[in-house]
N, CA, C and O atoms as CSV, one atom per row, in Angstrom:
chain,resi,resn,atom,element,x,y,z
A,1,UNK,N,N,-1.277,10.552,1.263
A,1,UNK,CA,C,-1.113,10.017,-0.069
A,1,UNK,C,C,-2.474,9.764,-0.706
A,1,UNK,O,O,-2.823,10.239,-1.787
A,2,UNK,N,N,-3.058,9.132,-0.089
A,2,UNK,CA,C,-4.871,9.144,-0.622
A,2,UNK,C,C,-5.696,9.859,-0.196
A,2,UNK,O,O,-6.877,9.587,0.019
A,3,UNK,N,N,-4.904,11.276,0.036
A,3,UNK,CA,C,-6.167,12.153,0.467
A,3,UNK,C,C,-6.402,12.925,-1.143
A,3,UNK,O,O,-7.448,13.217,-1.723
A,4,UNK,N,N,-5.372,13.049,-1.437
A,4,UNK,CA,C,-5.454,13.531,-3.257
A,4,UNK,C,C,-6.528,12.662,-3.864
A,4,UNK,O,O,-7.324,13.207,-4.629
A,5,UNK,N,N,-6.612,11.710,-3.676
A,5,UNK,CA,C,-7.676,10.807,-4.488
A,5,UNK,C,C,-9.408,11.547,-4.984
A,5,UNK,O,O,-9.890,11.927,-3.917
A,6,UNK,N,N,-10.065,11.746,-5.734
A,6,UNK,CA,C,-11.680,12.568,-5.703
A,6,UNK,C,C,-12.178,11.114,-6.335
A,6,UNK,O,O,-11.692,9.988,-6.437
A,7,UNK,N,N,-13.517,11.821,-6.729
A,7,UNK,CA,C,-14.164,10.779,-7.123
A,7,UNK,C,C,-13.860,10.056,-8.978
A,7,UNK,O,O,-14.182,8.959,-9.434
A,8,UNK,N,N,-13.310,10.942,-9.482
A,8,UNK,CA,C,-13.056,11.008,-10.907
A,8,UNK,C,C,-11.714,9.042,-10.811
A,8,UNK,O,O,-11.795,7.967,-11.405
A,9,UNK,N,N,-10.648,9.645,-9.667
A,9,UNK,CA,C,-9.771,8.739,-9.613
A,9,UNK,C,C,-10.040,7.125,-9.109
A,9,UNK,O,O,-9.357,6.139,-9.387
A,10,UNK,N,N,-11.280,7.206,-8.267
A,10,UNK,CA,C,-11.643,5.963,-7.817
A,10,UNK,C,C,-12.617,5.349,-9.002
A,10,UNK,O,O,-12.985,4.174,-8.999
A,11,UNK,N,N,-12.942,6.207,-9.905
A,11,UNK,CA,C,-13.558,5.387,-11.134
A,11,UNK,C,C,-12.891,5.280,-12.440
A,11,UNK,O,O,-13.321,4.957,-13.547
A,12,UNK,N,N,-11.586,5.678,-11.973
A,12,UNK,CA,C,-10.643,5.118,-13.256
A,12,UNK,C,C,-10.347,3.614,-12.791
A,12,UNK,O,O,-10.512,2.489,-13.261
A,13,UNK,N,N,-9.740,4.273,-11.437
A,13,UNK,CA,C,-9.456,2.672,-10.662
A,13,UNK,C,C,-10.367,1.441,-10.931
A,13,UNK,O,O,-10.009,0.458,-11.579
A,14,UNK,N,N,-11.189,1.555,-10.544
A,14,UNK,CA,C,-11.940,0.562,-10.642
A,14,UNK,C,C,-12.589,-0.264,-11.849
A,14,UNK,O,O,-13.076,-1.392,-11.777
A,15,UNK,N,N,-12.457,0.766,-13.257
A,15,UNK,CA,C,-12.229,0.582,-14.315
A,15,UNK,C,C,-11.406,-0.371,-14.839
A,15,UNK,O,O,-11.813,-1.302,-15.534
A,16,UNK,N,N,-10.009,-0.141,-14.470
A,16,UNK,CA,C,-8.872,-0.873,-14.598
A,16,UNK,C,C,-8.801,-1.981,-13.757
A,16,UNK,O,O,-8.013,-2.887,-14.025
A,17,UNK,N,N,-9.688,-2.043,-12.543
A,17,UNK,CA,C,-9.738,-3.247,-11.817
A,17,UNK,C,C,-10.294,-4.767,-12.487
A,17,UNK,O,O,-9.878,-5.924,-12.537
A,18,UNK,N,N,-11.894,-3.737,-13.118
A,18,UNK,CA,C,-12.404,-4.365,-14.178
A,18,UNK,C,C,-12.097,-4.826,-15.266
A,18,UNK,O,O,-12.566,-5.883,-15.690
A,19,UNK,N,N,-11.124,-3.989,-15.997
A,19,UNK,CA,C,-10.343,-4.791,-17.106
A,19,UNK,C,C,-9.544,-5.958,-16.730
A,19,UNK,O,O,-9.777,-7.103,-17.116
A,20,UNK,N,N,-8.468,-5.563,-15.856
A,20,UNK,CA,C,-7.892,-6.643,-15.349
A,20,UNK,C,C,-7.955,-7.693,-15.268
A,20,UNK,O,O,-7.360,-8.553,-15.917
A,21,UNK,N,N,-9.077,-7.845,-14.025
A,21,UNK,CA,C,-9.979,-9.182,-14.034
A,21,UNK,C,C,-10.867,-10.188,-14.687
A,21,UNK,O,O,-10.859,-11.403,-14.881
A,22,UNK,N,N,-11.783,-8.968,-14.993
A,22,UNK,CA,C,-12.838,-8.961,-16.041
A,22,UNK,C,C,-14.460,-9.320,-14.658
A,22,UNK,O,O,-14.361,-9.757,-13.511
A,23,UNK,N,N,-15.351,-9.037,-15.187
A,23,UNK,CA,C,-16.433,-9.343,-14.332
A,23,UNK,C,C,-16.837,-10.509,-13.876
A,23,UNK,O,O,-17.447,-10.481,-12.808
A,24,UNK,N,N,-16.640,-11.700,-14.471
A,24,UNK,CA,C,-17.039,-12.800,-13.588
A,24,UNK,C,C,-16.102,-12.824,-12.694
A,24,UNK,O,O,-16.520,-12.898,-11.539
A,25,UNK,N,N,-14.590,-12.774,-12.879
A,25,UNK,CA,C,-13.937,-13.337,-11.474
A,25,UNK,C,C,-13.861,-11.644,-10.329
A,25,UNK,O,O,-13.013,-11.722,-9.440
A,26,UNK,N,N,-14.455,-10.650,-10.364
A,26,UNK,CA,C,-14.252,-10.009,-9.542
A,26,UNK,C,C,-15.156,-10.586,-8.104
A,26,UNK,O,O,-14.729,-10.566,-6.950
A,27,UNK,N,N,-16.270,-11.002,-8.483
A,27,UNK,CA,C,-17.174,-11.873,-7.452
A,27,UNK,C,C,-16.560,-13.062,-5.803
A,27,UNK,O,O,-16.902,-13.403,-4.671
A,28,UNK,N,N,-15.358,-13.249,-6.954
A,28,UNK,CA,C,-14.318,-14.335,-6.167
A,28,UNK,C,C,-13.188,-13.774,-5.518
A,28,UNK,O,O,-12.812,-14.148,-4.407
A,29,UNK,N,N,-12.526,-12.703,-6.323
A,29,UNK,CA,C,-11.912,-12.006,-5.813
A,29,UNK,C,C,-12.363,-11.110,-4.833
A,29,UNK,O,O,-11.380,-10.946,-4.110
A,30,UNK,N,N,-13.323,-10.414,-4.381
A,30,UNK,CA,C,-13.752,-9.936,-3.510
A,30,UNK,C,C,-14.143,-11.365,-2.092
A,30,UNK,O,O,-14.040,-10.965,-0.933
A,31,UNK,N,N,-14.491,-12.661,-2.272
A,31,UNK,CA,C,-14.630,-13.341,-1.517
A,31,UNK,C,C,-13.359,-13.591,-0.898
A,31,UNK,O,O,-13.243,-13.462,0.321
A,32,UNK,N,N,-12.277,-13.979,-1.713
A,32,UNK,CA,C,-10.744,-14.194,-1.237
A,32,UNK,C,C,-10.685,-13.196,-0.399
A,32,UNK,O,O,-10.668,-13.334,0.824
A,33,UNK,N,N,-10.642,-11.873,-1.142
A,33,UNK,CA,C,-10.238,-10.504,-0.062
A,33,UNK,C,C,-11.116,-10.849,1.274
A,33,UNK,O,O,-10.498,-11.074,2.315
A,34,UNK,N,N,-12.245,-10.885,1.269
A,34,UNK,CA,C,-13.143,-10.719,2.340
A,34,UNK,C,C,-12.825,-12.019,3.600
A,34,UNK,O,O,-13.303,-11.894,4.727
A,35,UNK,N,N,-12.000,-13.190,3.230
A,35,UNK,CA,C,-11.720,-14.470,3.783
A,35,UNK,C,C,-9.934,-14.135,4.536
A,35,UNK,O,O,-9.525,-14.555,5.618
A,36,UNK,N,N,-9.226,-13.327,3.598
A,36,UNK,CA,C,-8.005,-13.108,3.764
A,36,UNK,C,C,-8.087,-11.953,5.287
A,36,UNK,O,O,-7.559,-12.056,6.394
A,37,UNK,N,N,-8.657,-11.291,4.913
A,37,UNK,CA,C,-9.210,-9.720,5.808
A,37,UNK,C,C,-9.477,-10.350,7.567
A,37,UNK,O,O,-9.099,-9.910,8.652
A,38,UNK,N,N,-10.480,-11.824,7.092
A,38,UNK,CA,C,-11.214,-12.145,8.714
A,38,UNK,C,C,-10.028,-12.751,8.862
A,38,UNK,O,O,-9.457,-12.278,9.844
A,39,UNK,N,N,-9.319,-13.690,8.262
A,39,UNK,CA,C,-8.358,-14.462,8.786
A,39,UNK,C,C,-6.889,-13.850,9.560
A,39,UNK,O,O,-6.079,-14.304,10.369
A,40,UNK,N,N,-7.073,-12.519,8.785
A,40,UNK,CA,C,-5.932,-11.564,9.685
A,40,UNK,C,C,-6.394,-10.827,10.602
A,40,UNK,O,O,-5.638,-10.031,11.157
A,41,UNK,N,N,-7.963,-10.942,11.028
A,41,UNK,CA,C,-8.248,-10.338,12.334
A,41,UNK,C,C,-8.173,-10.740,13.354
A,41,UNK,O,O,-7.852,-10.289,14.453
A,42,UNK,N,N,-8.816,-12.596,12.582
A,42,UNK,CA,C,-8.485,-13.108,13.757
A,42,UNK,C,C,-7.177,-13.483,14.995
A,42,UNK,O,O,-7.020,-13.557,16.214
A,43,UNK,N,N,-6.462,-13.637,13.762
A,43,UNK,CA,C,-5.158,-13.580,14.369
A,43,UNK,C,C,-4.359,-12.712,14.626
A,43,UNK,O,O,-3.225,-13.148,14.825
A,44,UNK,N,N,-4.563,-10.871,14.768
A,44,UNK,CA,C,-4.309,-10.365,15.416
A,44,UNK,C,C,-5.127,-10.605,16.128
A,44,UNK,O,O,-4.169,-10.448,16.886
A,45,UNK,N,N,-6.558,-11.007,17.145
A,45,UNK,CA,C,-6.690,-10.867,17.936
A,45,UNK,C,C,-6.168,-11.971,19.421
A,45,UNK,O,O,-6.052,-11.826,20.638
A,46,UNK,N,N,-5.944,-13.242,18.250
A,46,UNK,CA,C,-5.547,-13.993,18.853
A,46,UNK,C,C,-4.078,-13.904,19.555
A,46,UNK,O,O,-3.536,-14.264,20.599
A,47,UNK,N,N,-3.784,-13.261,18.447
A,47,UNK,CA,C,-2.292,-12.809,19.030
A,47,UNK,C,C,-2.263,-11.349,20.338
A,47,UNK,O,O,-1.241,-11.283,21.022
A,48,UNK,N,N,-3.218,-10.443,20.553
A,48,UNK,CA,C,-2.880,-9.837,21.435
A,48,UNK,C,C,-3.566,-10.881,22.954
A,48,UNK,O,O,-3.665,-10.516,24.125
A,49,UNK,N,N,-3.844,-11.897,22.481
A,49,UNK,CA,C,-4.488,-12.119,24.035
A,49,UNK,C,C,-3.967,-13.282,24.203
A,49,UNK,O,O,-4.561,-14.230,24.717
A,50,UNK,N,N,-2.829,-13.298,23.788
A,50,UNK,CA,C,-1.385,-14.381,23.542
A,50,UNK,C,C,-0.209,-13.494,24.636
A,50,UNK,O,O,0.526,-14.020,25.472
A,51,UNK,N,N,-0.333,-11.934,24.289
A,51,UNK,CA,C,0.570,-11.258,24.773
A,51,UNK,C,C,-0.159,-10.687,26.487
A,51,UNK,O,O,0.621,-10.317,27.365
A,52,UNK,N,N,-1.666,-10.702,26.728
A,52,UNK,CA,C,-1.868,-9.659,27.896
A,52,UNK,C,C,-1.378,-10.705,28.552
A,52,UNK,O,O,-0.240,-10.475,28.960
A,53,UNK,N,N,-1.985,-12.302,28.955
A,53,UNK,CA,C,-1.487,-12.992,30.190
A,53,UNK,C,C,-0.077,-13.045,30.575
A,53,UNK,O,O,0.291,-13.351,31.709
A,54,UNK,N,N,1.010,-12.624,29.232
A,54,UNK,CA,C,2.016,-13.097,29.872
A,54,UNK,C,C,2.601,-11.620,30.685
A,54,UNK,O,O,3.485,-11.634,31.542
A,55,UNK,N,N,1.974,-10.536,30.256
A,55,UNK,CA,C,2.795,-9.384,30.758
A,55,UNK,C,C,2.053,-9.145,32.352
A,55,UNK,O,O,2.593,-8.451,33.214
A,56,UNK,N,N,0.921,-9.752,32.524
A,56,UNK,CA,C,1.043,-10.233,34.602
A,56,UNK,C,C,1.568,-11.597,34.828
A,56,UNK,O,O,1.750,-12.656,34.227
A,57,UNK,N,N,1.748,-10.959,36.190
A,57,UNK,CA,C,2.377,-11.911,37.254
A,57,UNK,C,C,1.683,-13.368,36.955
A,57,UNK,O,O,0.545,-13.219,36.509
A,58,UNK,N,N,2.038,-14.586,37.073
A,58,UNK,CA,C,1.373,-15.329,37.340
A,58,UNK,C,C,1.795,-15.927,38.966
A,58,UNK,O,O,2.873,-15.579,39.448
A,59,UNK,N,N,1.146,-16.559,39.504
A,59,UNK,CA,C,1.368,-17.225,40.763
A,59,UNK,C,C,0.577,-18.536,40.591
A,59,UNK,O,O,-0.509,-18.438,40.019
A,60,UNK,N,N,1.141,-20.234,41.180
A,60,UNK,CA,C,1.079,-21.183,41.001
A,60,UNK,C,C,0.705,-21.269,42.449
A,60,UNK,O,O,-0.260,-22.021,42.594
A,61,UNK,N,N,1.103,-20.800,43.465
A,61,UNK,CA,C,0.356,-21.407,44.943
A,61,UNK,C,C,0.929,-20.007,45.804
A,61,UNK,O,O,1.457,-19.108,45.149
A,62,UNK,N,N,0.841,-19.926,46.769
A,62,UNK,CA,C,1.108,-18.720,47.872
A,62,UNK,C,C,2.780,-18.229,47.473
A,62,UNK,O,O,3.700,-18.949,47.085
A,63,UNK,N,N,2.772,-16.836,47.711
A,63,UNK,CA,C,3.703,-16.350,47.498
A,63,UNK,C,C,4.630,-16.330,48.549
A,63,UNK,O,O,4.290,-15.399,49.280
A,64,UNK,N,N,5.657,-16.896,49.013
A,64,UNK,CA,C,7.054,-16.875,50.034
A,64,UNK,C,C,7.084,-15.111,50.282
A,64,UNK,O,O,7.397,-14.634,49.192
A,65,UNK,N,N,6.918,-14.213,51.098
A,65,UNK,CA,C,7.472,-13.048,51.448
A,65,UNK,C,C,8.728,-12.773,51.431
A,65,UNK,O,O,9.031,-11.705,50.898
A,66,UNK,N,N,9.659,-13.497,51.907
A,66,UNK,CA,C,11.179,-13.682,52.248
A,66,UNK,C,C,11.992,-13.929,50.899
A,66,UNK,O,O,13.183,-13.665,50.734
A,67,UNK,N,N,11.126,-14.484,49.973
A,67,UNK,CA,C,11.960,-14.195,48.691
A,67,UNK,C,C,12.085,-12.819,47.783
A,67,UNK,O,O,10.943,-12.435,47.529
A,68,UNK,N,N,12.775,-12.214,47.385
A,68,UNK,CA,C,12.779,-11.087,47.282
A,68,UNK,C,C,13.196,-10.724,45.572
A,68,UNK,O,O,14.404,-10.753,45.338
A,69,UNK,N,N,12.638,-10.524,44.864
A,69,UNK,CA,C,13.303,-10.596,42.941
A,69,UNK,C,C,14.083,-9.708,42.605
A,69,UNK,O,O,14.531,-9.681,41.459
């Protein structure tokens, strides 16, 4: 879908980004984006290392042989 995109289309875009907004608040808006962006990295990362411990075994003291799962 955005491989169609050239350079002609990313400077309409951004044109219209500019109107939109207007130039002082794009400064802020790029900070939000840039705050929103880390805050969802972090928490995917937090979240995959939420998921590795639980997918091993854990063991609390010596394992019984004779019990069997």
């Amino acid at each position: 879908m955005l491989g169609n995109l050239n350079g002609w289309h990313l400077v309409i875009v951004l044109f219209i980004v500019l109107l939109l907004f207007g130039a002082p608040k794009l400064p802020g808006l790029a900070r939000s984006l840039g705050q929103s962006m880390k805050i969802f990295k972090t928490e995917i990362k937090s979240d995959k290392a939420d998921d590795a411990p639980a997918d091993s075994p854990k063991s609390d003291g010596p394992v019984d042989p004779s019990t069997k799962p």
